[in-house]
C-alpha positions as a Markdown table, in Angstrom:
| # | Residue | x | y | z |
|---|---|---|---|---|
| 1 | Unk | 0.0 | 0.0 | 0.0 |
| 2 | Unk | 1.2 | 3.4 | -1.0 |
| 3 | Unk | 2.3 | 5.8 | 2.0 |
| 4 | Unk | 2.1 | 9.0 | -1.0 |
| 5 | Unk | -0.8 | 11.3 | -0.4 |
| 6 | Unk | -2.0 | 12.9 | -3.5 |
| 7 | Unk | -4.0 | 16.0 | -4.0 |
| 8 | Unk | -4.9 | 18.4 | -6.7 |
| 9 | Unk | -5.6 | 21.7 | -6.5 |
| 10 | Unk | -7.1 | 24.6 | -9.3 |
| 11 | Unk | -5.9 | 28.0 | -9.4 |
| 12 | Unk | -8.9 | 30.0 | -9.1 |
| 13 | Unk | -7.0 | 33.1 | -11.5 |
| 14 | Unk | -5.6 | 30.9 | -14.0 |
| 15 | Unk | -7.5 | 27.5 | -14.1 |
| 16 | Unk | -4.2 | 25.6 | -14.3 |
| 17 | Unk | -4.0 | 21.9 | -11.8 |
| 18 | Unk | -1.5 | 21.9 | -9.7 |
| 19 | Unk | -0.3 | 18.2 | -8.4 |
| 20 | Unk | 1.1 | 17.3 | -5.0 |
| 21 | Unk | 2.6 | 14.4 | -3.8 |
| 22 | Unk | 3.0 | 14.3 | -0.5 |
| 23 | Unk | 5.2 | 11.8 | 1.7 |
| 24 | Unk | 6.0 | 11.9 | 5.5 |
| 25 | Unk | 9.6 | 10.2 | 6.7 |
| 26 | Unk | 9.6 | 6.9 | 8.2 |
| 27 | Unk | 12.2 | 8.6 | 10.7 |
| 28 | Unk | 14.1 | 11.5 | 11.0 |
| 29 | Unk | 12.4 | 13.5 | 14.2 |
| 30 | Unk | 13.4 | 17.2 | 14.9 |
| 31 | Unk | 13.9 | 18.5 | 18.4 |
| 32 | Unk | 10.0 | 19.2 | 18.3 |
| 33 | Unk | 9.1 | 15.6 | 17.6 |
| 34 | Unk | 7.9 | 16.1 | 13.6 |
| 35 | Unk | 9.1 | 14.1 | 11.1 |
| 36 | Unk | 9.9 | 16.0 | 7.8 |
| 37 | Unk | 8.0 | 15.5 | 5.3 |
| 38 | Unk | 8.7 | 15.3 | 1.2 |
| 39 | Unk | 6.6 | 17.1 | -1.5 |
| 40 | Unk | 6.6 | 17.1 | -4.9 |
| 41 | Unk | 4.7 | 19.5 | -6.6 |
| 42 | Unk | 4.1 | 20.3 | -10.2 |
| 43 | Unk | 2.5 | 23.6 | -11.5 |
| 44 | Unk | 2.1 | 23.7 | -15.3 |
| 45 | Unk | 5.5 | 23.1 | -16.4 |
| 46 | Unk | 7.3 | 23.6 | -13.2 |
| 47 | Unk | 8.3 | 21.2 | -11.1 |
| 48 | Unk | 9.6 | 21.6 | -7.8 |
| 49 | Unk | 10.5 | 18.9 | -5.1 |
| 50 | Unk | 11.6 | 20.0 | -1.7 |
| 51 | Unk | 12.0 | 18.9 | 2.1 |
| 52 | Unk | 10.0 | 20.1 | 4.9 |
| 53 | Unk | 11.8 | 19.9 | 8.3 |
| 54 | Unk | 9.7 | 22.2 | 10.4 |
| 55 | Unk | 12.5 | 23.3 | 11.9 |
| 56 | Unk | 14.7 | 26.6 | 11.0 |
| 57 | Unk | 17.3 | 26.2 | 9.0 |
| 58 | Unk | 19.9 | 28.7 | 9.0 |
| 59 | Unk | 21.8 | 29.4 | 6.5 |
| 60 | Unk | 25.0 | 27.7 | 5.3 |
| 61 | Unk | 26.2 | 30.4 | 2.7 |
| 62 | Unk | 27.1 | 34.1 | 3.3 |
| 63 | Unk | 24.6 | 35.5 | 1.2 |
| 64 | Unk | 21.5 | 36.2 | 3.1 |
| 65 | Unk | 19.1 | 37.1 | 0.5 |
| 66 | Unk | 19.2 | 33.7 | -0.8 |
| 67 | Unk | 19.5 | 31.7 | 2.4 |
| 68 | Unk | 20.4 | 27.5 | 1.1 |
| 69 | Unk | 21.8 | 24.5 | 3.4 |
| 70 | Unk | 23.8 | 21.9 | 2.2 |
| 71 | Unk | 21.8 | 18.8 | 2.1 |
| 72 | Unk | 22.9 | 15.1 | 1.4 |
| 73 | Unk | 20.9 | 12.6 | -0.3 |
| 74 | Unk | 20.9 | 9.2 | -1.1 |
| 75 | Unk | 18.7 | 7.0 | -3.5 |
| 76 | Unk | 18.3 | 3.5 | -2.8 |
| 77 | Unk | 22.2 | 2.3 | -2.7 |
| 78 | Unk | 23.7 | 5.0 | -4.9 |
| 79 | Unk | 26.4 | 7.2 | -4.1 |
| 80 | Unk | 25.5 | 10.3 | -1.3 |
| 81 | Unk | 25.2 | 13.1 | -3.0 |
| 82 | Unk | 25.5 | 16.9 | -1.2 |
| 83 | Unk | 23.8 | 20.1 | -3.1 |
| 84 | Unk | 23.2 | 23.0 | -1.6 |
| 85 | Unk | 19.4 | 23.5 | -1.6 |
| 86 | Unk | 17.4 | 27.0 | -1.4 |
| 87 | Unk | 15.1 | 27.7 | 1.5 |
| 88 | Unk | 11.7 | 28.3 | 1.2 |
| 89 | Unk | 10.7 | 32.0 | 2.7 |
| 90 | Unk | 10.2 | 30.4 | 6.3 |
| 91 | Unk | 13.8 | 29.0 | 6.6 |
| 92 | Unk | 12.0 | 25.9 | 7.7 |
| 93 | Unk | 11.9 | 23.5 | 4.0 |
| 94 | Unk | 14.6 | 22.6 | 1.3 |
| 95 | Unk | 13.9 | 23.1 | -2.3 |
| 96 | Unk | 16.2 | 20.7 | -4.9 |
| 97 | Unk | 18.3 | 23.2 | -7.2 |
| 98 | Unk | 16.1 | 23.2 | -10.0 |
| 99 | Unk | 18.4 | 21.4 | -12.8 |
| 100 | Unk | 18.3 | 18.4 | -10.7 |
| 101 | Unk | 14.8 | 18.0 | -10.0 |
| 102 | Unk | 13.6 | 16.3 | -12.9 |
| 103 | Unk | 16.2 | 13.9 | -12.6 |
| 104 | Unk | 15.8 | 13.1 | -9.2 |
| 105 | Unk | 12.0 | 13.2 | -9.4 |
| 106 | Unk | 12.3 | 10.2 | -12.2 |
| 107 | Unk | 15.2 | 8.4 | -10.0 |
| 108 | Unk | 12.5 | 8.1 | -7.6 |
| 109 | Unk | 10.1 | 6.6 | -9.4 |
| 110 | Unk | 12.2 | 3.4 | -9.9 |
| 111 | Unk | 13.4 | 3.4 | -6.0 |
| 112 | Unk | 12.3 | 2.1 | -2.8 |
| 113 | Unk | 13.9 | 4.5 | -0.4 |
| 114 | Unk | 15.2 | 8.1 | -0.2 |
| 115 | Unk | 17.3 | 9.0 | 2.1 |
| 116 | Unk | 18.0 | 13.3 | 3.0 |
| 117 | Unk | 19.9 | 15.0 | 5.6 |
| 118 | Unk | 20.4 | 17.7 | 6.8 |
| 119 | Unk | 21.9 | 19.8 | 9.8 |
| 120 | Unk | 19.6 | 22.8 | 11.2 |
| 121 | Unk | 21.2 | 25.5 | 12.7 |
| 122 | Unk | 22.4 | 24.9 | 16.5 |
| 123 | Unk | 20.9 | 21.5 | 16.3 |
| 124 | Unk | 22.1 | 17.9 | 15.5 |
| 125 | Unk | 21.7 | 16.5 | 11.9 |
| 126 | Unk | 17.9 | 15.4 | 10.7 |
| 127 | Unk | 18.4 | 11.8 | 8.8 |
| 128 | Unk | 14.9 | 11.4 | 7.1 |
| 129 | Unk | 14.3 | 8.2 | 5.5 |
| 130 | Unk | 11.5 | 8.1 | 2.7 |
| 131 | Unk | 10.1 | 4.7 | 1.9 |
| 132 | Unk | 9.1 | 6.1 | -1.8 |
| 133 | Unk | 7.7 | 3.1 | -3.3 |
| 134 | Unk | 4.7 | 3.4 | -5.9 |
| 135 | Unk | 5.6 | 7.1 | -6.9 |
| 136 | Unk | 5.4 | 6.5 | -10.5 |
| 137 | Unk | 2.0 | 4.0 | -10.0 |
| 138 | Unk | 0.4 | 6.6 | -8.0 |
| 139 | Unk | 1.5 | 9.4 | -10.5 |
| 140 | Unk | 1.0 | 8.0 | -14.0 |
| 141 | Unk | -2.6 | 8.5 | -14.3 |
| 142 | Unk | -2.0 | 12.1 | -14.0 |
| 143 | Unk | 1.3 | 12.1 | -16.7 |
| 144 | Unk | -0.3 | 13.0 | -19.5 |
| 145 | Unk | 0.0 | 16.6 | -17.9 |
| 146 | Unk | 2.7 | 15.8 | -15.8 |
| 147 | Unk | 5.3 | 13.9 | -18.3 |
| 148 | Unk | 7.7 | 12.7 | -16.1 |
| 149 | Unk | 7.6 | 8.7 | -17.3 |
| 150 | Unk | 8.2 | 7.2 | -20.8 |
C-alpha cells in the first residue's frame, strides 16, 4: 500500500492543476518531535520537489538574500550526493536546485527508499528516511499533464 498522499488543486485566477505528492519520513524527528515531510509539486510546467523539516534552517552560505543549506541525499544504494538546496521564505523546508529536479524526481520513481539529511542551525543533523515506493503507480494516471515517465 502506498504511504504518498496525492491532491490536486485549481488555481482560481488561472485554471491551471497543480499536483502534490505528499510523503512523511519513516524517521528523522526534529527536536519538536515532527518528522519531515517530502513534497513534490508540479504547477504547469514547473516542477519543484523540496523537504519540509519544520525546523529553522539557518543558513550555510554568506549570502542572506538567498538563504540554502547543504543537504545530502541518497537514492536507494547509490552514491550520497551533497547540493546546496534553497530555503523556502520560512527557513524551515529545502527546495532541490532546479536542474536536478527532474532527474531526481524520475530516480525516484524506480526506487524504494530516499534518504535526506540535513543539519539545522544549532541542532544535530535530521536523517529522514523516505520509503518512496509506488511514486510513478500513483503518478502516472495524471502524466499526460505531468510527463515525467516514458
Amino acid at each position: 500500500m502506498s504511504k504518498w498522499i496525492f491532491d490536486q488543486k485549481v488555481d482560481p485566477l488561472t485554471d491551471n492543476k497543480k499536483y502534490f505528492f505528499i510523503l512523511q519520513a519513516d524517521s528523522g524527528k526534529n527536536d519538536y518531535g515532527e518528522l519531515p515531510v517530502l513534497v513534490i509539486r508540479q504547477d504547469g510546467d514547473e516542477l519543484e520537489l523540496f523537504i519540509n523539516w519544520h525546523t529553522y534552517l539557518g543558513n550555510d552560505t554568506d549570502d542572506y538574500k538567498y538563504e540554502s543549506k547543504y543537504i545530502t541525499t541518497r537514492v536507494d544504494q547509490d552514491q550520497p550526493a551533497t547540493l546546496l538546496w534553497d530555503n523556502s521564505t520560512d527557513s524551515k523546508a529545502s527546495f532541490c536546485p532546479y536542474k536536478y529536479t527532474s532527474g531526481l524526481v524520475q530516480r525516484l520513481g524506480s526506487a524504494s527508499q530516499f534518504v535526506a539529511r540535513c543539519t539545522p542551525y544549532g541542532d544535530s543533523p535530521i536523517t529522514a528516511i523516505f520509503d518512496v515506493r509506488s511514486l510513478k503507480e500513483i503518478s502516472m494516471p495524471y502524466n499526460d499533464r505531468l510527463g515525467w515517465w516514458e
